[in-house]
N, CA and C atoms as a LAMMPS dump frame, in Angstrom:
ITEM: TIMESTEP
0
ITEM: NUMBER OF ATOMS
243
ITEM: BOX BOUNDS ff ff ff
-5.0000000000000000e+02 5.0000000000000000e+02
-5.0000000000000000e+02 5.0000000000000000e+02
-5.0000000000000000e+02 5.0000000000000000e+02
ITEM: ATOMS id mol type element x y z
1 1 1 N 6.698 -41.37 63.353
2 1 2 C 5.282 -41.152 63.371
3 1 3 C 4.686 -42.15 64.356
4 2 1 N 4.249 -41.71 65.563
5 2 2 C 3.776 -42.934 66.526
6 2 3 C 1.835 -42.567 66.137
7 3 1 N 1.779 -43.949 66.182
8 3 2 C 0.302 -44.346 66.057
9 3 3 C -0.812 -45.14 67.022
10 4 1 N -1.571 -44.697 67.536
11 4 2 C -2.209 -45.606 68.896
12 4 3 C -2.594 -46.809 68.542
13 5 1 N -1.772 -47.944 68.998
14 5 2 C -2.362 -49.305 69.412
15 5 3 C -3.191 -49.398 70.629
16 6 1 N -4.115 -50.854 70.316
17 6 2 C -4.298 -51.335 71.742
18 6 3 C -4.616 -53.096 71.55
19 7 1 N -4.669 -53.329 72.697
20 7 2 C -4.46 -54.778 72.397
21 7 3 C -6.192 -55.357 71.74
22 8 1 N -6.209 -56.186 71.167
23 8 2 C -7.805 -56.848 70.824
24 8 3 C -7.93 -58.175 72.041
25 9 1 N -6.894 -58.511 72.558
26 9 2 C -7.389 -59.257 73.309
27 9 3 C -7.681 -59.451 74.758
28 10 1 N -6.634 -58.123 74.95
29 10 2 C -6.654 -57.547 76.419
30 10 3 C -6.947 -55.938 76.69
31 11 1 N -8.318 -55.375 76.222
32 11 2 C -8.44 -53.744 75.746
33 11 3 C -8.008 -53.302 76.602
34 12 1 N -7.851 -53.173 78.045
35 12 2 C -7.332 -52.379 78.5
36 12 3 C -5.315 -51.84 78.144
37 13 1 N -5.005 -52.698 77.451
38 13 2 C -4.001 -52.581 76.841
39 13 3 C -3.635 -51.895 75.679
40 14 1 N -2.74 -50.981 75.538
41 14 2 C -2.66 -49.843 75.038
42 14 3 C -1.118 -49.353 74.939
43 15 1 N -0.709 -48.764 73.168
44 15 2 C 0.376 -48.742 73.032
45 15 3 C 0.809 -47.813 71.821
46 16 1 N 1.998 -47.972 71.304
47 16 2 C 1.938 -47.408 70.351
48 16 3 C 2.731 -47.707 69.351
49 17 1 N 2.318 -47.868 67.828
50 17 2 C 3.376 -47.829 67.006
51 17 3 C 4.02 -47.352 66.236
52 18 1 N 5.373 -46.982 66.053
53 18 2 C 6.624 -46.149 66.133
54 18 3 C 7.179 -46.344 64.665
55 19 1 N 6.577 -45.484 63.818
56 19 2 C 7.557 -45.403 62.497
57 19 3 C 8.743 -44.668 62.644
58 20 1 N 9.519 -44.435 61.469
59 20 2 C 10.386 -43.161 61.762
60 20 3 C 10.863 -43.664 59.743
61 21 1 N 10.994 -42.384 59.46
62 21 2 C 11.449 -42.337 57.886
63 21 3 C 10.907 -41.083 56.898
64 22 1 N 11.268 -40.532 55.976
65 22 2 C 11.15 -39.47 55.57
66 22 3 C 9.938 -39.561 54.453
67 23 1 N 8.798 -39.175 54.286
68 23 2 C 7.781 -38.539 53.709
69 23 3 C 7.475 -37.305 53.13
70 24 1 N 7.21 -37.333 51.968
71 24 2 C 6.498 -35.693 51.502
72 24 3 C 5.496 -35.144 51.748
73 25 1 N 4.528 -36.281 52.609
74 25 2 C 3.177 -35.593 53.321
75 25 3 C 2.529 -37.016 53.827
76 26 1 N 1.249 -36.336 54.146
77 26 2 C 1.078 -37.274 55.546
78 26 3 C 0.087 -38.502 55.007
79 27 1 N -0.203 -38.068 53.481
80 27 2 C -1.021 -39.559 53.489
81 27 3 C 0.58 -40.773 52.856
82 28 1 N 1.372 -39.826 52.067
83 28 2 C 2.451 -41.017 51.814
84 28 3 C 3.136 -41.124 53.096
85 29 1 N 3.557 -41.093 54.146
86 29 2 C 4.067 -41.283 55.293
87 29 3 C 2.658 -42.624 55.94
88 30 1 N 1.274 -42.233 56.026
89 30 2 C 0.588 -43.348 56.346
90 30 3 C 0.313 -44.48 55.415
91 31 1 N 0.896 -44.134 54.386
92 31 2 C 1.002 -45.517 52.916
93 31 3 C 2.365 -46.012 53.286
94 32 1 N 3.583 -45.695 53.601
95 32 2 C 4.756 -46.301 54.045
96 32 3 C 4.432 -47.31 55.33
97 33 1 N 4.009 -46.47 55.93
98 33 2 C 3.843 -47.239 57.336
99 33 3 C 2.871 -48.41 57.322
100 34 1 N 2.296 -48.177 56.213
101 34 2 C 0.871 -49.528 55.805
102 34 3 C 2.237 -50.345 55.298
103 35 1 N 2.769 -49.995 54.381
104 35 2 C 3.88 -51.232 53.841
105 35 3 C 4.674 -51.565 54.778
106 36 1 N 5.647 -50.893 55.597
107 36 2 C 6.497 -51.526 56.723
108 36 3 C 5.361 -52.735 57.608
109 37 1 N 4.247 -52.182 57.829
110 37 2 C 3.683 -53.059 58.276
111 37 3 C 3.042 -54.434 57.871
112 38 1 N 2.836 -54.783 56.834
113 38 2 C 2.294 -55.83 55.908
114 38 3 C 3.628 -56.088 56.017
115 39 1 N 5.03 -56.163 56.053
116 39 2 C 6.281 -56.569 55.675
117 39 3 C 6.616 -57.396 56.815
118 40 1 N 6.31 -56.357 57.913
119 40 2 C 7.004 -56.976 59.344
120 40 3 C 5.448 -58.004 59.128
121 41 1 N 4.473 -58.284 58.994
122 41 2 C 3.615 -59.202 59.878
123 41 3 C 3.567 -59.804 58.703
124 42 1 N 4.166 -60.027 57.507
125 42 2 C 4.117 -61.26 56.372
126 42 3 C 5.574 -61.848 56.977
127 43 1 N 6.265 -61.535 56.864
128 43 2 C 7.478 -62.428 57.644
129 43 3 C 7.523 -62.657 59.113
130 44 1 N 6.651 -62.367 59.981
131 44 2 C 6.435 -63.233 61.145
132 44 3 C 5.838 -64.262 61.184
133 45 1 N 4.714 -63.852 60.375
134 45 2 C 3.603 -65.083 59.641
135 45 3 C 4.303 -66.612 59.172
136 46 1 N 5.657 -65.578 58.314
137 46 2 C 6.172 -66.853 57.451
138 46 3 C 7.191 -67.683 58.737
139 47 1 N 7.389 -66.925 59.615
140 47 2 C 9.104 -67.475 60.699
141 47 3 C 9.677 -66.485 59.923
142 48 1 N 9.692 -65.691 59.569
143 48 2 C 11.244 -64.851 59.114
144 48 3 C 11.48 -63.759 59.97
145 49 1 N 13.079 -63.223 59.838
146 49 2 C 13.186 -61.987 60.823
147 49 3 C 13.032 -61.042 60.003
148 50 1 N 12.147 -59.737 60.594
149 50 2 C 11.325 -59.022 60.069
150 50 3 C 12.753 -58.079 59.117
151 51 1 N 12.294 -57.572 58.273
152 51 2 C 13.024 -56.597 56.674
153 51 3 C 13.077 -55.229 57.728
154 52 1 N 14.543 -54.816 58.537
155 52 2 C 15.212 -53.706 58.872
156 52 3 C 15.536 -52.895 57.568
157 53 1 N 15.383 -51.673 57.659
158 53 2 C 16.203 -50.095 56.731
159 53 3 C 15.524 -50.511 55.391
160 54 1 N 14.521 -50.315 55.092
161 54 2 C 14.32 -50.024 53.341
162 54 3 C 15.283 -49.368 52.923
163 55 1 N 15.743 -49.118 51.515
164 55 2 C 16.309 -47.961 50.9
165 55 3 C 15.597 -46.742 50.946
166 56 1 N 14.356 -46.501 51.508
167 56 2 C 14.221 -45.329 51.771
168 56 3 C 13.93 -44.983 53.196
169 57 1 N 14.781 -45.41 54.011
170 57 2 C 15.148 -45.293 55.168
171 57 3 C 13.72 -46.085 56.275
172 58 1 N 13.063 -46.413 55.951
173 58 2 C 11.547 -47.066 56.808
174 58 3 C 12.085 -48.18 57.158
175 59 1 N 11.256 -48.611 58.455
176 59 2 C 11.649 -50.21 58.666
177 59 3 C 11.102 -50.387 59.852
178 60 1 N 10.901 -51.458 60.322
179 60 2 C 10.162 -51.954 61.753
180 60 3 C 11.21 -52.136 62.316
181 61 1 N 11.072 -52.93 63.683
182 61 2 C 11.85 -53.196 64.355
183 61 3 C 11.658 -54.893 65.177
184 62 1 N 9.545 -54.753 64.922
185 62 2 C 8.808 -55.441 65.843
186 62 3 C 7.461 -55.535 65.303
187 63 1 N 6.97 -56.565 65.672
188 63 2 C 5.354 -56.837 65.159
189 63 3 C 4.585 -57.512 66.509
190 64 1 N 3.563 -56.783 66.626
191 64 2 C 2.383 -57.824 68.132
192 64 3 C 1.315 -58.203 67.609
193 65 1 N 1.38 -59.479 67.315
194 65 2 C 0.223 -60.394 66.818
195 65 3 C -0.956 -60.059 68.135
196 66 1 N -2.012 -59.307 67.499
197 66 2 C -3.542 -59.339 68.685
198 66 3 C -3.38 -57.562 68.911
199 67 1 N -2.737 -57.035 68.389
200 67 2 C -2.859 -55.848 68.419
201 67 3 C -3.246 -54.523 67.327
202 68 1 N -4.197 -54.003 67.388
203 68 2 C -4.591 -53.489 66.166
204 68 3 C -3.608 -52.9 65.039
205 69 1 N -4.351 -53.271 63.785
206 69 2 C -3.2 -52.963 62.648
207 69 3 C -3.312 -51.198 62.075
208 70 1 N -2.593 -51.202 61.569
209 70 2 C -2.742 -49.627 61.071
210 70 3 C -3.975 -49.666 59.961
211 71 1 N -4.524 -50.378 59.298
212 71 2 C -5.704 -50.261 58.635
213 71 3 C -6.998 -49.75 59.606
214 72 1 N -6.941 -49.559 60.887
215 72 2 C -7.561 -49.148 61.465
216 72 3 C -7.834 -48.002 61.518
217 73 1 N -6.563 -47.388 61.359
218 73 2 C -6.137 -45.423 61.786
219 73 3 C -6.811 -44.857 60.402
220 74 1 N -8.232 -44.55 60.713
221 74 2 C -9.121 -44.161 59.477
222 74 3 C -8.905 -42.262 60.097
223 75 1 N -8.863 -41.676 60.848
224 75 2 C -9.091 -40.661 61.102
225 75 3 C -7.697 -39.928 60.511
226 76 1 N -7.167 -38.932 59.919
227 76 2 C -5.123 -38.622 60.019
228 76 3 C -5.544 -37.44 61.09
229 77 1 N -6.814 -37.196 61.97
230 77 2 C -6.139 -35.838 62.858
231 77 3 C -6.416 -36.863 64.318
232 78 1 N -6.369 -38.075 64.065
233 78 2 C -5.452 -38.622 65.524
234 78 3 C -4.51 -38.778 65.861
235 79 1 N -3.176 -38.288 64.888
236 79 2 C -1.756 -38.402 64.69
237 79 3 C -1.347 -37.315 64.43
238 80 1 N 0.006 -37.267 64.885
239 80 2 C 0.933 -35.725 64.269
240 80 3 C 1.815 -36.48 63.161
241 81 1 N 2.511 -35.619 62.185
242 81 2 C 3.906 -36.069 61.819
243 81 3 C 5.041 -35.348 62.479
């Protein structure tokens, strides 16, 4: 599920972030991706290396401190699944 970033500190900067994991619909697929994300940016926060493969297959890879968080993505028809 890719989601539009952009940077807060450099707007012309612009990106995207890249779930991938299995969902039964699209608001639990954007509630997963809220948790992978609070996961990866609580253990960068702390120094830790970010929590790869949940048991239900979700997981980051990467976190960009200054770049908008998914609490942002208020709209779901700016995204596909």
């Amino acid at each position: 599920m890719p989601l539009p970033i952009r940077s807060t500190e450099a707007p012309g900067l612009r990106g995207l972030h890249v779930f991938t994991g299995r969902a039964d619909s699209r608001s639990a697929a954007v509630r997963i991706a809220h948790e992978v994300y609070d996961a990866a940016r609580a253990a960068t926060e702390a120094g830790l290396e970010i929590p790869h493969g949940r048991p239900d297959g979700w997981g980051a890879c990467g976190y960009r401190p200054g770049w908008t968080n998914p609490y942002r993505w208020t709209k779901p028809s700016t995204f596909e699944l």
